[in-house]
N, C-alpha and C positions, 0 to 999 in steps of 0.2 A: 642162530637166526634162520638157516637155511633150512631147517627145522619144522621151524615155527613156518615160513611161510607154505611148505608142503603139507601141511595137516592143515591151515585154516585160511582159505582165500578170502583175504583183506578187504578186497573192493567186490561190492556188487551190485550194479545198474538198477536192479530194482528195489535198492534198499531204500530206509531212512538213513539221514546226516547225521552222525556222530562225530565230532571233533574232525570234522573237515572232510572226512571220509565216510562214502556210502556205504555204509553194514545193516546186516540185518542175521537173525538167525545166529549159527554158534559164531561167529564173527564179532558179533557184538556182544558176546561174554566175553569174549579175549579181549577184546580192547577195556572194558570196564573191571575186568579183574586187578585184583591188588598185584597181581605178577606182571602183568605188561606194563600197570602203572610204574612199575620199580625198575624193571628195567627200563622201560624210556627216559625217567628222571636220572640213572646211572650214568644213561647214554648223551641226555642233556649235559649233566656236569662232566661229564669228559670232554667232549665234542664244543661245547662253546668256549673256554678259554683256550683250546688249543688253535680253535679256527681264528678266536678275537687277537689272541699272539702275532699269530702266522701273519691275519692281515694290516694289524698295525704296522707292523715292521713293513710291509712291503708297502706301505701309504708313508710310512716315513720316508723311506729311502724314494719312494718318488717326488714328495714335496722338499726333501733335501736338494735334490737333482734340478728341479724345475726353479727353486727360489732360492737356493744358496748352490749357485755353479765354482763357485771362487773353492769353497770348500771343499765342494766333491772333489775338486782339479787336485787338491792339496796329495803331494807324490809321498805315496809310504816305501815304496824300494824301485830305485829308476825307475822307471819309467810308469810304474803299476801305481792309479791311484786311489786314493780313499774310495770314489762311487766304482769302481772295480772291486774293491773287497767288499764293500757290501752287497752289489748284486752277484758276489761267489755266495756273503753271506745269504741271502735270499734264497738259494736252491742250496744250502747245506740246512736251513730251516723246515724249506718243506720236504726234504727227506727225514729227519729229524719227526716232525710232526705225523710225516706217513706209517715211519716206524712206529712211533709211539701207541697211534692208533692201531693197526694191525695187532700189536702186543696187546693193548686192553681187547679187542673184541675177540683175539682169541683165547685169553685168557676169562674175562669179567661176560660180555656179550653173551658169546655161547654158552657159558652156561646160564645163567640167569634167559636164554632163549630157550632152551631145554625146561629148564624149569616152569615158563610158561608154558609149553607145548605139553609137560605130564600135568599141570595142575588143570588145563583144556578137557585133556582126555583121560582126569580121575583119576591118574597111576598114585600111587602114592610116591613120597618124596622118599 
């Protein structure tokens, strides 16, 4: 990706709107290419269930806490209780989720970011 944004600046003030953002010139072959399109659809199906996971869980565990306090109280070992292991669980999720990503954009991202940066600049694949 880091790639991609050094060979072709994204945004520019005196473009036309394209899909929320100002392009104009090779800017806006990158964005209309079937390679950006692939990778942002890659990028969407990774990216939203792992975000829609991450924040369910932390929307639970706070309407758990706020409307069932009897529950959270309930003690799993002395003293440590149930809304204790879920807010450990909470931050064992979002490193879990950090990792996860990191792993696909260095793996899946970069290169399908490569790929669009040689099909921009006619290398062949």
């Amino acid at each position: 990706m880091t790639e991609l944004m050094r060979t072709v600046p994204l945004i520019d003030p005196n473009a036309l709107f394209i899909d929320k953002v100002k392009v104009d010139g090779p800017a806006r072959t990158v964005l209309q290419s079937a390679s950006f399109r692939h990778l942002m659809s890659v990028k969407r199906r990774a990216i939203v269930p792992l975000l829609g996971t991450s924040l369910l869980f932390t929307f639970m565990v706070a309407l758990l806490a706020g409307y069932a306090p009897g529950f959270m109280a309930s003690r799993v070992a002395g003293s440590f209780t149930l809304g204790y292991l879920l807010v450990l669980g909470i931050y064992l999720a979002c490193w879990i989720v950090s990792i996860i990503y990191v792993v696909l954009a260095n793996r899946k991202f970069e290169v399908l970011a490569l790929e669009v940066a040689r099909d921009h600049r006619g290398e062949p694949k």
